[in-house]
C-alpha positions as CSV (number, residue, x, y, z in Angstrom):
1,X,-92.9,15.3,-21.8
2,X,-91.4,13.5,-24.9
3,X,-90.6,10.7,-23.4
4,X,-93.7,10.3,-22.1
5,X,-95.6,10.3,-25.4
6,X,-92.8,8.2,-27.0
7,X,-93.6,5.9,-24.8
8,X,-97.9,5.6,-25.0
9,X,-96.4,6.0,-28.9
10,X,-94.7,2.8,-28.5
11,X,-97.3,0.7,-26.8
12,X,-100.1,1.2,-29.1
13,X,-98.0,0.1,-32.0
14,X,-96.4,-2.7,-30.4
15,X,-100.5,-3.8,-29.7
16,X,-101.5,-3.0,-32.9
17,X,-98.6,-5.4,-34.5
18,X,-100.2,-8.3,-32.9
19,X,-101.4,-11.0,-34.2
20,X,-104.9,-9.7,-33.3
21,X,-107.1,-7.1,-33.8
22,X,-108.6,-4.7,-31.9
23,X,-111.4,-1.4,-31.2
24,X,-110.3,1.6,-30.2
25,X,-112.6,1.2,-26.8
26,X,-110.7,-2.0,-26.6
27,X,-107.1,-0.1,-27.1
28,X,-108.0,3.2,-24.4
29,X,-109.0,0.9,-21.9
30,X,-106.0,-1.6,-21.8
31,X,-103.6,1.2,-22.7
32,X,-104.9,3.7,-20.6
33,X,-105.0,6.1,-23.3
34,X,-107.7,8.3,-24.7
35,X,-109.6,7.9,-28.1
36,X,-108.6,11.2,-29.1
37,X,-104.6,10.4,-28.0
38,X,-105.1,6.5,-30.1
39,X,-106.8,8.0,-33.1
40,X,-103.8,10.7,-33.6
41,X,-101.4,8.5,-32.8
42,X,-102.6,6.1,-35.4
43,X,-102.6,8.9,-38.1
44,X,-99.1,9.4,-37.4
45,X,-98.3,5.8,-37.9
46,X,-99.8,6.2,-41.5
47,X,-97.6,9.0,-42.2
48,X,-94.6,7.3,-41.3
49,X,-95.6,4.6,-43.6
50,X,-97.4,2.2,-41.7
51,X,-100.6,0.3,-43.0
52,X,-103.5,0.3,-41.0
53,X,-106.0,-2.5,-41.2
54,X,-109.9,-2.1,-40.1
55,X,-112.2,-4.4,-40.2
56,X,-115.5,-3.5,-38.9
57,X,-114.6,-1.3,-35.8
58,X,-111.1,-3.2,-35.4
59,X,-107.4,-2.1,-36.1
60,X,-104.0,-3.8,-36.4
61,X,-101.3,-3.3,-38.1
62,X,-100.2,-4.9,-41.6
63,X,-96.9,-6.6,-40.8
64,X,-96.1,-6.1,-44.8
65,X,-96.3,-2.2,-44.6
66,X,-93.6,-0.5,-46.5
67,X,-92.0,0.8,-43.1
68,X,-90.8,-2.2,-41.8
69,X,-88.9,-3.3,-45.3
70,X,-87.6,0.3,-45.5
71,X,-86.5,0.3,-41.7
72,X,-85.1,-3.1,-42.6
73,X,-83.0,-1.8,-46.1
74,X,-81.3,1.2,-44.5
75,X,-82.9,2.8,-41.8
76,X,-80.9,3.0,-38.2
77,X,-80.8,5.4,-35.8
78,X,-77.7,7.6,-34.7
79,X,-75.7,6.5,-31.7
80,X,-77.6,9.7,-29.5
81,X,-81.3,8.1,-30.9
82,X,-80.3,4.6,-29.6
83,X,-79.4,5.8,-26.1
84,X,-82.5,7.8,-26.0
85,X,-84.1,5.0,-27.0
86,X,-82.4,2.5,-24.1
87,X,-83.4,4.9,-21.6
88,X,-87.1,5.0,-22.9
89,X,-87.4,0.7,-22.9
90,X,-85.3,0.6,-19.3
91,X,-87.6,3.4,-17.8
92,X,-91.0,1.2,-18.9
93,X,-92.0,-0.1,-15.9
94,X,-92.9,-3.2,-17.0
95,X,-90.9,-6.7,-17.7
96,X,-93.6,-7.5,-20.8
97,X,-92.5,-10.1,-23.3
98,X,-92.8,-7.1,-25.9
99,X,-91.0,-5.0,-24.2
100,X,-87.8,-7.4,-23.1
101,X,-87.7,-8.8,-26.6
102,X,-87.7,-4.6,-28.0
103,X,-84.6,-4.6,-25.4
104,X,-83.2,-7.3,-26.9
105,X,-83.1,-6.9,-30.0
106,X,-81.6,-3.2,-29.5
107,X,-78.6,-4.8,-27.7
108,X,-78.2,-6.8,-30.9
109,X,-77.8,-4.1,-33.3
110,X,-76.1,-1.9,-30.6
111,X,-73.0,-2.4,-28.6
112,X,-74.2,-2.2,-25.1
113,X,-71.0,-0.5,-24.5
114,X,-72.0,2.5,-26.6
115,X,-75.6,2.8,-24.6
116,X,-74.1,3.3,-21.2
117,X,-71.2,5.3,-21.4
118,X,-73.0,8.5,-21.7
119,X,-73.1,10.4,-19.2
120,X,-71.3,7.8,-16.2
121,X,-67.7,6.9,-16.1
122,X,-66.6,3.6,-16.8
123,X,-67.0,1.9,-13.9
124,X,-70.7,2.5,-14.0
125,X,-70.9,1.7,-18.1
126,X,-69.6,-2.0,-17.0
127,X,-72.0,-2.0,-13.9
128,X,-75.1,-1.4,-16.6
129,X,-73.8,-3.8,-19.0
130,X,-73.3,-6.8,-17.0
131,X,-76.6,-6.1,-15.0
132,X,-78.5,-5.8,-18.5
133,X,-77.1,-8.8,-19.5
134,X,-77.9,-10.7,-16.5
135,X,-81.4,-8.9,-17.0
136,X,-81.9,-10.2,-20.3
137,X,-80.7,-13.9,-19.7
138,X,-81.9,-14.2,-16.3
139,X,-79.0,-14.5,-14.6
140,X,-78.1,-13.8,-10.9
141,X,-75.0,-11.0,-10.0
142,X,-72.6,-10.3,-7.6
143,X,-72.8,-6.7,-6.4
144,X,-69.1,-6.6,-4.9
145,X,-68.0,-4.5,-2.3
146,X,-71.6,-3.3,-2.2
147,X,-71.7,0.4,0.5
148,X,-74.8,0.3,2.3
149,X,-76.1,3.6,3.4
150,X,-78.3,2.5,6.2
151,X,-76.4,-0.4,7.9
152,X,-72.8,1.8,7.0
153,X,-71.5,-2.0,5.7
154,X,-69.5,-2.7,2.7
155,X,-70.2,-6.3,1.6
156,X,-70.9,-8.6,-1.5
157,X,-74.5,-8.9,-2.3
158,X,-76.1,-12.0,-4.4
159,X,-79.0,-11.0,-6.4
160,X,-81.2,-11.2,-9.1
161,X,-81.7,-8.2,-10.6
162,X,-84.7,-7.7,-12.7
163,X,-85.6,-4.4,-13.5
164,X,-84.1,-0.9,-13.8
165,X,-85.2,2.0,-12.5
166,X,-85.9,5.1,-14.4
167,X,-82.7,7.2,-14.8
168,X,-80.9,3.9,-15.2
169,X,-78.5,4.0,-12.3
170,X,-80.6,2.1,-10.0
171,X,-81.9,-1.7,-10.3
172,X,-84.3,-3.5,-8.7
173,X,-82.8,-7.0,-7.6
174,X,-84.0,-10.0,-5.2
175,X,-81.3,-10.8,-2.7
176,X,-80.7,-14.0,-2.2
177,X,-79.8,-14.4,1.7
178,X,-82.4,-11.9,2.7
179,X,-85.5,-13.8,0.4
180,X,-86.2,-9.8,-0.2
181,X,-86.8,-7.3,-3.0
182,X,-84.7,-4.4,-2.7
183,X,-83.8,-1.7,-4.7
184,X,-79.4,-1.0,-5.1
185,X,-77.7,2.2,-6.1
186,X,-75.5,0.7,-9.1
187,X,-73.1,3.7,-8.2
188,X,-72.4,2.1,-4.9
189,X,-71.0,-1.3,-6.1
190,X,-67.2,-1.2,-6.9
191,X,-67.7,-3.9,-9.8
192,X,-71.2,-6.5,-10.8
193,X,-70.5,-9.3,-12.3
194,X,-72.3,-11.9,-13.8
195,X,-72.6,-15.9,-12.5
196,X,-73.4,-19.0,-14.2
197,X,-76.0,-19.5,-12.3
198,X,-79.8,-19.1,-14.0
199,X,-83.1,-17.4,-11.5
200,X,-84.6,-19.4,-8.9
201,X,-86.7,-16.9,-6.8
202,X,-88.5,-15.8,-10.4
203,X,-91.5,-16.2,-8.5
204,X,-90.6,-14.0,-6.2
205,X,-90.2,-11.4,-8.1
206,X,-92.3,-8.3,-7.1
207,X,-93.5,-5.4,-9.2
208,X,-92.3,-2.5,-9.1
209,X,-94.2,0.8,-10.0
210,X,-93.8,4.5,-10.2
211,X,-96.6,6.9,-10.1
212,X,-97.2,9.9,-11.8
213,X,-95.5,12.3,-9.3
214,X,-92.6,10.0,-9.3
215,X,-92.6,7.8,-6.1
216,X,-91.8,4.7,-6.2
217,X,-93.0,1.4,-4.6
218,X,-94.3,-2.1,-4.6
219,X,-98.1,-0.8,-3.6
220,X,-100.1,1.4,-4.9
221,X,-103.4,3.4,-3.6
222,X,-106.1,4.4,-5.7
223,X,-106.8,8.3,-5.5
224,X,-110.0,10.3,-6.4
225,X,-109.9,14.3,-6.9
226,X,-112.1,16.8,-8.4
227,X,-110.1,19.7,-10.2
228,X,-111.1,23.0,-11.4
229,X,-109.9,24.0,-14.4
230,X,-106.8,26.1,-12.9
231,X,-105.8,22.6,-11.0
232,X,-106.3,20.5,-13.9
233,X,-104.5,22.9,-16.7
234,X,-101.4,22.9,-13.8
235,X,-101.7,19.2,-13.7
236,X,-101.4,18.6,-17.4
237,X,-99.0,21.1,-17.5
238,X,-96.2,19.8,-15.1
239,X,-97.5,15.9,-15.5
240,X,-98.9,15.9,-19.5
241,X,-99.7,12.0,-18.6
242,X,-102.5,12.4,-16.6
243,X,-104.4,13.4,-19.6
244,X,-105.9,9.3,-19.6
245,X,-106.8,9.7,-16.4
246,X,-109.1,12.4,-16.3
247,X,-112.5,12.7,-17.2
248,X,-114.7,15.7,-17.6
249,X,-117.8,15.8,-15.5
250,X,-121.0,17.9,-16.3
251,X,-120.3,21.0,-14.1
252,X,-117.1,21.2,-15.9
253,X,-114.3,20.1,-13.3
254,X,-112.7,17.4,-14.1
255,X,-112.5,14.3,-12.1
256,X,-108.7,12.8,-12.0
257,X,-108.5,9.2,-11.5
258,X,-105.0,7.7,-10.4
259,X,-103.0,5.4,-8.4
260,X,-100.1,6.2,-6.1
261,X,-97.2,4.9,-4.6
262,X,-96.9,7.5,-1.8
263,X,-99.6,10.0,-1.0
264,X,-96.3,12.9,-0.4
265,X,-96.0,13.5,-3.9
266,X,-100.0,14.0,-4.7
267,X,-100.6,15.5,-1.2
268,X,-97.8,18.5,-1.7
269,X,-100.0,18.8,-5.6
270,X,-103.2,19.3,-3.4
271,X,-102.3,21.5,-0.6
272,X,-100.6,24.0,-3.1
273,X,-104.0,24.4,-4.6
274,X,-106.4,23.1,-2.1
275,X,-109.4,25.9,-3.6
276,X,-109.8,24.3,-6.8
277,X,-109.8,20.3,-5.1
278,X,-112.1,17.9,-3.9
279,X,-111.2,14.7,-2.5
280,X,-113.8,12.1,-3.1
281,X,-114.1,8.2,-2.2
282,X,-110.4,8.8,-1.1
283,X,-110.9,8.0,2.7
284,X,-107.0,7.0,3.4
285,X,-105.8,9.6,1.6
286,X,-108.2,12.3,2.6
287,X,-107.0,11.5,6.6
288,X,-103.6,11.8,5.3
289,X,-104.4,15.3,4.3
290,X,-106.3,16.3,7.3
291,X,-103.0,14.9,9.7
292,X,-100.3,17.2,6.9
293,X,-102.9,20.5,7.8
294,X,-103.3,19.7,11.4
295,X,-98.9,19.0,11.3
296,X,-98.8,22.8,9.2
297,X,-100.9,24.3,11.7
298,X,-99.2,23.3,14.8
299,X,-95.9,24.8,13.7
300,X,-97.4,28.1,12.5
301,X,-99.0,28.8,15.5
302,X,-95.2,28.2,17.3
């Protein structure tokens, strides 16, 4: 997926333009990228006019490269490149100094305004704009007239949003009268708006992640297979980010190494091609699997 590789694109040159250097073992393990994906990626960054330092066995990247002064002169990218780009920094599931300050400095040389009305009516282009502003000065919102699916309630909710959701229509706020995380459905607020009134539950704040089959959660749990090749070229096929996380073994299978936030989205992967999986060290999930076949079997056999 292009977004995807954008984005591992993204991270290795925002590490490399840090004030420190590093090795490329260094890079794939913090990144979770491989040496193969980090060594193209770099020679793409030369090619697009980017100096790359070594010393010894160590990279950065030289903050006087000809790139940044050309990208400073006259370089800027059409209105359909900066929402593409938005969506990319918004779907990062992470609240990284690097990547709130590339947010930040893309509202600046972009009206907000022009990033969300793609694509959702007006209503929902202010709902994003005054939650990304209250994002990015840490600022709590009023989410008024707020429909709640499972209680059937329309009220005001008090939050703290912090984080939005891939797909941008959903956020990820503390509410303040419940002490919870939840997640809200921007669509379902008749109008946000933005109080004078700075975090105080920062601490409270809980991550948020989404795995490679895209559930979401605030756990995750680590999962083991062993793939033959038709699993694994499947895998890389419909997910081309779970190329880091697997590793060739000597028989030739490839063991896939990842961590989930539900096991519904891996287990429906395995039982389509349960003859070419193993499940190893994966004791939780491997039970999970063994309750879906004994659950499939019962309602065949009705």
């Amino acid at each position: 997926m292009e977004q995807d590789r954008f984005d591992r694109q993204l991270r290795l040159l925002m590490t490399l333009t840090q004030n420190r250097r590093q090795t490329v073992e260094e890079l794939s393990e913090s990144l979770k990228m491989t040496k193969r994906s980090i060594y193209r990626y770099m020679g793409s960054f030369r090619q697009a006019g980017f100096i790359l330092r070594k010393e010894g066995t160590r990279y950065s990247v030289d903050p006087a490269s000809p790139f940044f002064e050309e990208l400073g002169n006259y370089a800027r990218f059409t209105e359909d490149e900066a929402v593409t780009i938005s969506q990319v920094l918004n779907s990062v599931m992470s609240n990284s100094p690097q990547v709130r300050h590339l947010r930040q400095k893309l509202a600046h040389l972009y009206d907000f305004k022009v990033l969300t009305r793609h694509l959702v009516d007006d209503r929902m282009a202010h709902n994003l704009t005054v939650i990304y502003q209250a994002i990015m000065t840490e600022r709590v919102a009023i989410l008024h007239q707020y429909s709640s699916p499972s209680s059937g309630k329309v009220s005001d909710r008090i939050v703290e949003p912090y984080l939005f959701l891939p797909e941008n229509n959903e956020v990820r706020c503390y509410e303040i009268s419940t002490g919870q995380n939840k997640t809200f459905k921007l669509t379902r607020a008749k109008r946000v708006e933005m109080v004078d009134l700075l975090w105080t539950h920062k601490d409270a704040h809980e991550p948020f992640y989404q795995d490679l089959f895209h559930f979401t959660g605030e756990k995750r749990f680590l999962v083991k297979l062993l793939l033959g090749q038709l699993a694994t070229n499947l895998l890389l096929e419909e997910y081309p980010a779970a190329e880091t996380q697997l590793k060739q073994q000597a028989d030739g299978r490839h063991l896939f190494t990842t961590e989930v936030c539900s096991y519904k989205g891996i287990g429906r992967f395995v039982l389509g091609l349960y003859e070419d999986i193993e499940i190893v060290d994966s004791p939780e999930f491997a039970q999970y699997m063994r309750e879906r076949i004994q659950n499939l079997t019962q309602k065949i056999a009705q």
